[in-house]
C-alpha positions, -999 to +999 in steps of 0.1 A: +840-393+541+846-394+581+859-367+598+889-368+620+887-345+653+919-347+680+915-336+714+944-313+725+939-322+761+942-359+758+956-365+721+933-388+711+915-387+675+875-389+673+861-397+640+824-378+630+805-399+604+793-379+575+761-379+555+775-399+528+760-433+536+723-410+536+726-400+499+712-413+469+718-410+437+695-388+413+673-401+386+684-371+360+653-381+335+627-366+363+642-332+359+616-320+333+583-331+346+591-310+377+600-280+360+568-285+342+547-286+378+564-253+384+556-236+351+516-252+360+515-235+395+531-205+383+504-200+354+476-211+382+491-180+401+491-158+378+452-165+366+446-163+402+462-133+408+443-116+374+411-128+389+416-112+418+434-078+406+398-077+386+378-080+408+392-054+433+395-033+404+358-040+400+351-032+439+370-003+441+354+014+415+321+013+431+313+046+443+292+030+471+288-001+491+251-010+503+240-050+524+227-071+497+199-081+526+182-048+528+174-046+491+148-063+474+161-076+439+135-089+412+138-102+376+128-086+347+096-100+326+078-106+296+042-110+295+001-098+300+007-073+321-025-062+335-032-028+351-062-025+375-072-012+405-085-024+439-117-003+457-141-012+479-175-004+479-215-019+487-247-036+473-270-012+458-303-018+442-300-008+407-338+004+409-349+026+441-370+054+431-376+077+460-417+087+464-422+129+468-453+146+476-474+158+447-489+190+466-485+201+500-516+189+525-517+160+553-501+121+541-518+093+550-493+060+552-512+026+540-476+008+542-446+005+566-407+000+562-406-031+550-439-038+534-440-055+500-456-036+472-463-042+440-466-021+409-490+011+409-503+000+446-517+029+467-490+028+495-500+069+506-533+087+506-526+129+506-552+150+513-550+186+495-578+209+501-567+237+487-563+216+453-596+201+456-612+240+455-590+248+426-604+223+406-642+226+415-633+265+405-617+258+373-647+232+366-669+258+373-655+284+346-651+255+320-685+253+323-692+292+319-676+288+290-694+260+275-727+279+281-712+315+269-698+296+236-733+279+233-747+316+233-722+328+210-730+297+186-772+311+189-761+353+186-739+344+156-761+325+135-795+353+143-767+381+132-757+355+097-794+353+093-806+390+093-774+394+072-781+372+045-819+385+048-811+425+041-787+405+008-819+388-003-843+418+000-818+438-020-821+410-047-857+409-048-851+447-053-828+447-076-853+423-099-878+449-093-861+480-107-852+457-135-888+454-145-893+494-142-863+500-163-876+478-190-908+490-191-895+523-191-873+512-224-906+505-239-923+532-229-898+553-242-900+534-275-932+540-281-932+580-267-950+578-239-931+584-212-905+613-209-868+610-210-870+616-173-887+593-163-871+568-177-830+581-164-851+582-130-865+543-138-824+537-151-812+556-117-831+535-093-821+496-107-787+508-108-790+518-069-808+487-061-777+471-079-755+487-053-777+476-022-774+442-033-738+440-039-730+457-009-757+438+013-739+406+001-703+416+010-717+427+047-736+390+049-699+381+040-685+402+067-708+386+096-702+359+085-667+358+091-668+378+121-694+350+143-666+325+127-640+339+144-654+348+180-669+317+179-630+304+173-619+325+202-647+311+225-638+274+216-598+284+224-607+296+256-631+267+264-600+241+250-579+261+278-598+263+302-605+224+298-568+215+299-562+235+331-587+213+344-575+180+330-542+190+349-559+196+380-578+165+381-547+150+371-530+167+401-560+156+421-555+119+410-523+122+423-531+125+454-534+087+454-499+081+457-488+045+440-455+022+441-434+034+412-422-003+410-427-038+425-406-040+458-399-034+493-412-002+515-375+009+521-367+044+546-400+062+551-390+099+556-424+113+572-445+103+601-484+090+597-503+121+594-483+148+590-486+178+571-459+184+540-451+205+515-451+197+478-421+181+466-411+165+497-397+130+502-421+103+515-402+074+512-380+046+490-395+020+468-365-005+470-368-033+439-352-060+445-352-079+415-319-062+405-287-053+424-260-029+414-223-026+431-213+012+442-177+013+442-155+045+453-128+046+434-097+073+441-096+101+420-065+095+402-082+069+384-108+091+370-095+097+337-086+057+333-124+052+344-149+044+310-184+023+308-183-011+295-145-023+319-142-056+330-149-058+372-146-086+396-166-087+424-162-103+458-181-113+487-192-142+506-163-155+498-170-161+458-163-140+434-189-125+403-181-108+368-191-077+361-194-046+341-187-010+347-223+009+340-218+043+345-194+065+363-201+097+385-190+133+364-177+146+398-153+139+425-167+138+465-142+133+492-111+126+466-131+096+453-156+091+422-185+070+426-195+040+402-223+018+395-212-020+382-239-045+372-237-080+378-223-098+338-243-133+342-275-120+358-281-108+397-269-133+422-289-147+449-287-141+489-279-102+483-290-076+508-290-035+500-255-021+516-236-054+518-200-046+513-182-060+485-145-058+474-137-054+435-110-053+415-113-030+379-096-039+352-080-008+340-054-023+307-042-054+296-012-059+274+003-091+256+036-096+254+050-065+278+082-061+293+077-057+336+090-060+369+070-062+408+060-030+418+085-016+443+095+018+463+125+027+434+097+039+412+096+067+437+133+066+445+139+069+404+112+096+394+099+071+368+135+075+351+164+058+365+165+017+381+200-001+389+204-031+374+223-056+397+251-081+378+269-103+403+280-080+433+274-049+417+247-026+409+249-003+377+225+029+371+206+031+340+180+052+325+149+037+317+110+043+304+078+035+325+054+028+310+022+020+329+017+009+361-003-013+382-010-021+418+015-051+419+040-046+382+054-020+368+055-017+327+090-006+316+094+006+280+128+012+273+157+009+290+155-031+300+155-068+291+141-097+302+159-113+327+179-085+337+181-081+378+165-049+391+163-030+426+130-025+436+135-012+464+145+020+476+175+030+460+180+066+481+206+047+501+228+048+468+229+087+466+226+087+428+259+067+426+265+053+389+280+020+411+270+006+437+285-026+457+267-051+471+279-067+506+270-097+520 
């Protein structure tokens, strides 16, 4: 309704309009869908407000905050994880017998660096005086020993003669006294000879018996005795002609010949020169077949075994190999191998061309691994944090082995969990640890 206002000054009445002709009347059916909107927003809120009393609980319970940017993060995986190893090394020939001087005198070079040989081609004359006399010397006694032996062979055979001619006497001897004896027997028979004379006839064919059978043994004993110095004599003669054999062998050598077809490689000795036995000439390289010499570190020793898969690279192409034999000590914290070509020697190869290889070390179907990162040192091996959302969690876990570019882990993991892999000193051994943006 209006209002009615008087003036005391002037008595006069003015009338203020109220807000009545403004109001409208109010529909009372929309009274419950709006206190249904409220109860909406309210429940909205409250979510809201659970969400976000969550996550602060969440964040405040990290013991430490780290930037999200200055940690690498990398996912978990299953697979062939493959553990090898990346060395460096050079082109070897497989073959490159190094030439020594059979016995010390003055070297004659018929072939320079570089010259092709072929097999058992003279490529060095020596000249050895001294070994030269020896062997006229020792050719000399070999013959005195022929001749004494041929000697021996005449001595022993007049000695087996007169032996086996006092052993016949005695028989003829022997026969005789017979005949004396039995005449005696007759003689004695008949009583006409006395009893003496026929012991004495008895007495003498029983020491003719003797002479013989003794004479016979002693043509025995020469005979046995010009066996055996004739024996000694050819023992010495067979010695004396194998110390000659070696000499001429020795001698032969002199004529020094390519161990292998190839190339003349370092020659160690100048044209003429005077060396002692033993000591290098030079290097017969054969080029029909290459080798790789890698150096490998030396905490790959124990991994290291003959047969391994290697590939080889150069030139820009790469080769299969095979590991062929490793080194049984360490130089310079490293262990040399030799790796052979798998599918035969490639062409265009030179001796000491550097190659890079990689070894295959272990392979492993179906493993559980992550990239290779700096929280393997960080971790001892033992601990990673696993990152979920905003937050990183620290949990024990098991290596197992490793390679240049994954790590295997054992135990402690699954796929497609979130790891750290980078250092994790930053989170001082927290159990939590939030990530910032």
């Amino acid at each position: 309704m209006p209002l009615s206002v008087v003036n005391e000054d002037t008595g006069r009445s003015t009338t203020i309009r109220d807000t009545s002709s403004q109001d409208r009347p109010v529909d009372q059916r929309s009274g419950g869908s709006g206190r249904m909107r409220w109860i909406v927003a309210a429940l909205g809120i409250a979510i809201m407000a659970a969400v976000v009393v969550m996550l602060w609980q969440r964040w405040s319970g990290a013991e430490r905050s780290v930037a999200r940017e200055r940690l690498r993060i990398a996912t978990v995986e299953v697979g062939d994880f493959v553990r090898d190893v990346s060395v460096q090394g050079s082109i070897v020939a497989a073959v490159s017998p190094t030439v020594y001087a059979p016995a010390e005198g003055t070297v004659t070079l018929l072939a320079r660096a570089g010259d092709t040989v072929e097999l058992n081609q003279e490529v060095a004359r020596l000249e050895s005086p001294e070994l030269s006399s020896r062997l006229r010397q020792e050719q000399a006694t070999l013959e005195g020993l022929e001749v004494g032996l041929e000697r021996q062979q005449i001595d022993g055979r007049k000695r087996l003669l007169g032996a086996r001619q006092a052993a016949d006497l005695a028989r003829v001897e022997v026969t005789a006294a017979e005949r004396e004896r039995d005449r005696a027997e007759a003689g004695r028979q008949r009583e006409v000879i006395s009893q003496q004379d026929y012991d004495k006839a008895s007495d003498d064919l029983e020491s003719a018996t003797l002479r013989y059978g003794h004479a016979m043994q002693d043509a025995e004993l020469v005979e046995d005795e010009v066996a055996f110095e004739l024996k000694t004599l050819e023992l010495e003669r067979d010695r004396q002609n194998l110390m000659v054999a070696e000499l001429q062998r020795q001698v032969e050598a002199l004529s020094i010949r390519s161990p292998v077809a190839g190339v003349i490689g370092n020659l160690s000795v100048e044209q003429k020169a005077a060396v002692s036995a033993n000591q290098p000439l030079f290097t017969v390289v054969d080029l029909s077949a290459f080798e790789a010499e890698l150096r490998v570190p030396e905490a790959y020793a124990d991994d290291l075994s003959p047969g391994m898969q290697v590939d080889l690279r150069y030139g820009g192409a790469s080769y299969g190999g095979e590991l062929r034999a490793v080194s049984p000590e360490v130089a310079n914290n490293e262990v040399i191998v030799r790796v052979r070509f798998r599918d035969g020697t490639p062409t265009g190869l030179r001796q000491n061309q550097r190659v890079s290889a990689t070894i295959l070390l272990e392979q492993k179907p179906g493993a559980v691994f992550v990239q290779r990162g700096p929280f393997l040192d960080s971790g001892n091996g033992r601990v990673a944090y696993v990152v979920e959302g905003d937050i990183a969690t620290r949990r024990q876990i098991k290596v197992g082995s490793v390679s240049i570019n994954a790590v295997e882990i054992v135990d402690g993991v699954s796929a497609g969990e979130m790891l750290v892999i980078s250092s994790t000193d930053a989170f001082r051994a927290a159990e939590t640890v939030r990530l910032t943006d």
